[in-house]
C-alpha positions as a Markdown table, in Angstrom:
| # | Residue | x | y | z |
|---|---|---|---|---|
| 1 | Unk | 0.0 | 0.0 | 0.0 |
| 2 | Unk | 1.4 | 3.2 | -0.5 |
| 3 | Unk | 0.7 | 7.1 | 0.8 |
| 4 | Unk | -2.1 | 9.3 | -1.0 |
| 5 | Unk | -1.0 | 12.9 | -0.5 |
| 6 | Unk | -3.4 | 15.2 | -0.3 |
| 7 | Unk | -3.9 | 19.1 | -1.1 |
| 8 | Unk | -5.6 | 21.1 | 1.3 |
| 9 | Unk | -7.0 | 24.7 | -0.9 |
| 10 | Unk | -10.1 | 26.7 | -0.3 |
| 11 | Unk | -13.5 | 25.3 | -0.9 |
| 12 | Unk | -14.8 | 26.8 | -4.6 |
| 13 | Unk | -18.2 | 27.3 | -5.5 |
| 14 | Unk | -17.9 | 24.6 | -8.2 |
| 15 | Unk | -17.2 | 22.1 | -5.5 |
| 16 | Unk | -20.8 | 22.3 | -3.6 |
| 17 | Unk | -22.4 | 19.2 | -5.2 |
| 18 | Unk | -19.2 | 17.0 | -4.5 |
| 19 | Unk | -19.1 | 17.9 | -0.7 |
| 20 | Unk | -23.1 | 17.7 | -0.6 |
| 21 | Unk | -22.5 | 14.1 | -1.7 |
| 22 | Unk | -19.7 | 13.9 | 0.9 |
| 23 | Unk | -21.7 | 14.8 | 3.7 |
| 24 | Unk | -24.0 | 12.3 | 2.0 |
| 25 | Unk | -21.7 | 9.5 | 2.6 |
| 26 | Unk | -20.4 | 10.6 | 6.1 |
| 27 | Unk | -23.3 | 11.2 | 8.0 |
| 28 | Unk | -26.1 | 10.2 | 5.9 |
| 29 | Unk | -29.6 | 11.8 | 6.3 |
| 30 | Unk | -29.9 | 11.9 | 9.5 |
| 31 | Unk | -27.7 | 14.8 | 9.7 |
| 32 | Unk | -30.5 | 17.3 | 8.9 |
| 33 | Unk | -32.0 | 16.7 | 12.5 |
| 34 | Unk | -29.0 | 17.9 | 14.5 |
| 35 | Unk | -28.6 | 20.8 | 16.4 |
| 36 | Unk | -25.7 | 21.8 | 14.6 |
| 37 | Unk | -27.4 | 21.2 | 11.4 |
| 38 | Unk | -29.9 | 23.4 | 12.3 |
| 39 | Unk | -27.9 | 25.8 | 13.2 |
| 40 | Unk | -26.5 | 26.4 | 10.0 |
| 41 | Unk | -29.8 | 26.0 | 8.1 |
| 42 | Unk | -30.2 | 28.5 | 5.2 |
| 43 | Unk | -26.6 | 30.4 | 6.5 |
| 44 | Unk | -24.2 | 30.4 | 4.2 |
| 45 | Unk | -20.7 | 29.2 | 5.3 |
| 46 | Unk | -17.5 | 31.7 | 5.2 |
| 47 | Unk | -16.0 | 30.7 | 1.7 |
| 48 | Unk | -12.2 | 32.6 | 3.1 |
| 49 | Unk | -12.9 | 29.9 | 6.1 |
| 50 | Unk | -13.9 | 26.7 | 4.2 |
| 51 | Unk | -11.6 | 24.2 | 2.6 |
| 52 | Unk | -11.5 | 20.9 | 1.0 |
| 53 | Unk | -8.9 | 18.4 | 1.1 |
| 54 | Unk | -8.3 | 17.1 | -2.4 |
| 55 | Unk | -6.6 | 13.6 | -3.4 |
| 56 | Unk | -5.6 | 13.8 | -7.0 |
| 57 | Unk | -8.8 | 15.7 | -9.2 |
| 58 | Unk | -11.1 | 14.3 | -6.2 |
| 59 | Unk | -12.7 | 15.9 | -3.0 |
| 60 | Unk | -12.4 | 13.6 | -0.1 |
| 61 | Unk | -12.4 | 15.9 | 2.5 |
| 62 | Unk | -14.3 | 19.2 | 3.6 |
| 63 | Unk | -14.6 | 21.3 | 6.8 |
| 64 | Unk | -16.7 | 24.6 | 6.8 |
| 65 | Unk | -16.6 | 27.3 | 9.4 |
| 66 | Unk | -20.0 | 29.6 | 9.2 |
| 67 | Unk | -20.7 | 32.9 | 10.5 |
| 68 | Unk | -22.3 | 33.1 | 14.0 |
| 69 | Unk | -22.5 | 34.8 | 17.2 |
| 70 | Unk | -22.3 | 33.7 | 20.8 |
| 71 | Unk | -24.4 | 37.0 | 22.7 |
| 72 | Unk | -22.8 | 40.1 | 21.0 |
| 73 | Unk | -19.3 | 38.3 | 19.9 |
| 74 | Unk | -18.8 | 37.5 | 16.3 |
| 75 | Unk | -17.6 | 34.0 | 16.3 |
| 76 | Unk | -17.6 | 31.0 | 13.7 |
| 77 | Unk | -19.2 | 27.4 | 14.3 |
| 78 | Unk | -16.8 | 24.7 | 12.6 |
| 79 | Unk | -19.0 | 22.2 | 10.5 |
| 80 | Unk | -19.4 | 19.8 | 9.6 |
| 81 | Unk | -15.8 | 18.1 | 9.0 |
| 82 | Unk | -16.2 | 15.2 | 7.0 |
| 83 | Unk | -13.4 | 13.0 | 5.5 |
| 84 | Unk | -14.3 | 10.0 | 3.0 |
| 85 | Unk | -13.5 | 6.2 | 4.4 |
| 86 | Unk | -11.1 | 5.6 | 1.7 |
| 87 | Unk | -9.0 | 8.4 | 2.9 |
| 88 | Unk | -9.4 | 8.6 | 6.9 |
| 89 | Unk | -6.7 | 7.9 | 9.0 |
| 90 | Unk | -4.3 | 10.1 | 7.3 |
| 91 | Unk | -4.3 | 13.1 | 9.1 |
| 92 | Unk | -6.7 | 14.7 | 6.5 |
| 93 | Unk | -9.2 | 15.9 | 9.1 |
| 94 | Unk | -6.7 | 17.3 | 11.3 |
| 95 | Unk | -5.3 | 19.1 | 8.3 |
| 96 | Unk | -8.2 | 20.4 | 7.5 |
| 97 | Unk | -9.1 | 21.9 | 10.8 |
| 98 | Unk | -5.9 | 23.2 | 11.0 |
| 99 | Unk | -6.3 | 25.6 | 8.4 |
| 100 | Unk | -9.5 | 26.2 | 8.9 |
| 101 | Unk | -8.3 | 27.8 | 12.4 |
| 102 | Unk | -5.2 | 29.4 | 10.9 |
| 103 | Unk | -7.4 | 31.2 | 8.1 |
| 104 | Unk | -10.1 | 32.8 | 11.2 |
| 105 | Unk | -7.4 | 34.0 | 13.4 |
| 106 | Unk | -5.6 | 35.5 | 10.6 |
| 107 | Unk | -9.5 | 37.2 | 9.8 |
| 108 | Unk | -10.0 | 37.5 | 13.9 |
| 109 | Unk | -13.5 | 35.7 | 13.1 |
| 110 | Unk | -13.8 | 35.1 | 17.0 |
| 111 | Unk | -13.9 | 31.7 | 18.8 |
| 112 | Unk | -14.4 | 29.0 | 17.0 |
| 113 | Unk | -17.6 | 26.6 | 18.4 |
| 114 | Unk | -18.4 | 23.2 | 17.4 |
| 115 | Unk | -20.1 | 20.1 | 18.4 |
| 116 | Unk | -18.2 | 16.7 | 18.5 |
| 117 | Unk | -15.8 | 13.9 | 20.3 |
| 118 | Unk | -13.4 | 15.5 | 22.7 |
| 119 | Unk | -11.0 | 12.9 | 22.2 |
| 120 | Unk | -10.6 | 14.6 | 18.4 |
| 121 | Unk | -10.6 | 17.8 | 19.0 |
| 122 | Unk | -8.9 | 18.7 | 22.0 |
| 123 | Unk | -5.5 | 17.7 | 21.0 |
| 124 | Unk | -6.4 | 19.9 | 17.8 |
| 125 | Unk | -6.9 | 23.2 | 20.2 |
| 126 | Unk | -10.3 | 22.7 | 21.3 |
| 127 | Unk | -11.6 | 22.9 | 25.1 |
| 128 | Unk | -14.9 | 21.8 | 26.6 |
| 129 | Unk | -17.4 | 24.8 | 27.1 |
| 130 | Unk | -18.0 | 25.6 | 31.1 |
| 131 | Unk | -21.7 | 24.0 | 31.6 |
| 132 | Unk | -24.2 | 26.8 | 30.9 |
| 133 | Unk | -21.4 | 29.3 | 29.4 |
| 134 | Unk | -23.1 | 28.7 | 25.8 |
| 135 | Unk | -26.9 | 27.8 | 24.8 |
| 136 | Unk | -27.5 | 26.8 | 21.8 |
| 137 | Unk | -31.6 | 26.8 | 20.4 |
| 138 | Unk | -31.9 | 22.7 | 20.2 |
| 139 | Unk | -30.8 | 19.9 | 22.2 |
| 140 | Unk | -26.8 | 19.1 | 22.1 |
| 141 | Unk | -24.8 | 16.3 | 24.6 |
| 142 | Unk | -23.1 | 19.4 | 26.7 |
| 143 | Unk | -19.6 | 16.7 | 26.6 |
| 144 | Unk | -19.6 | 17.6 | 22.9 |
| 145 | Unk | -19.6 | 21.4 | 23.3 |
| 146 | Unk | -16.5 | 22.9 | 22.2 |
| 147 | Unk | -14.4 | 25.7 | 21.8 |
| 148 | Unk | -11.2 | 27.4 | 20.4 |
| 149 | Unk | -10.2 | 30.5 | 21.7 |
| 150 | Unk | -11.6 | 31.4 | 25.3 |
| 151 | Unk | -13.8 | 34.3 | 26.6 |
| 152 | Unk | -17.1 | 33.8 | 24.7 |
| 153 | Unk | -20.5 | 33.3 | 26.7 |
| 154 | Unk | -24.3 | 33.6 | 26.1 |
| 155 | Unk | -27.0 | 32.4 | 24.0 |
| 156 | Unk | -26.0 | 31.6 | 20.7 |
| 157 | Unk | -27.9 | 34.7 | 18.0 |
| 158 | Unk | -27.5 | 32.6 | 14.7 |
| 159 | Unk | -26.2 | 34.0 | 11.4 |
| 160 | Unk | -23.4 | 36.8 | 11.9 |
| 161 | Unk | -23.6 | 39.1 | 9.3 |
| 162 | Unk | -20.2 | 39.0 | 7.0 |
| 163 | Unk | -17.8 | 42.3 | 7.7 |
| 164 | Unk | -17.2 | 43.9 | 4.4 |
């Protein structure tokens, strides 16, 4: 067996359908019924903040960072990162969120939010969010609340608008 390399470059409009049918194959349709889903319902994601992870001509990973707020802070919620089974365990996901955080602190988007395993993402710069600190509008395992960057607290407001 040998080593795929892969490129890691900003999500373009042109790749929508092929990370639609990623998240297809990732989390199936059940996704559409999570909080985090929700959340970003009908909010576009920050294209300077989104990137795919490419293996040859083909898209086999994505993560997307969309615009939010957390009480009156701008901030970004990181999601959904998704990496196809033929190419997992390769560091692809981690390379992923990597620049994903790199690209909002050089914007100063804010904290970075997400839901998902601690094991994953603390060692990538995450840390559990203080019980209470944050409410989201649906129901999320409060073990799964994360966040990069420290300071932000209240409800979550949705959709930031994008800074010019």
């Amino acid at each position: 067996m040998f080593a795929i390399s892969t490129l890691i470059r900003h999500e373009l409009p042109e790749d929508a359908a092929a990370v639609d049918a990623l998240h297809e194959i990732a989390f199936g349709p059940g996704r559409f019924a999570k909080t985090a889903y929700r959340l970003r319902e009908g909010v576009p994601c920050d294209p300077a903040l989104s990137f795919v992870a490419l293996a040859g001509t083909r898209i086999v990973g994505s993560v997307r960072l969309t615009p939010i707020l957390i009480g009156q802070r701008p901030a970004t919620l990181l999601g959904p990162l998704c990496v196809h089974p033929d190419a997992q365990s390769r560091g692809t996901g981690r390379n992923l969120v990597a620049a994903a955080l790199e690209a909002a602190t050089a914007r100063q988007a804010g904290p970075v939010l997400l839901v998902g395993d601690r094991a994953y993402y603390e060692p990538l710069g995450f840390a559990p969010v203080p019980p209470g600190a944050i409410t989201l509008p649906g129901p999320v395992d409060a073990n799964r609340l994360m966040i990069a960057a420290a300071g932000a607290a209240g409800p979550f407001q949705g959709p930031a608008r994008r800074r010019a």
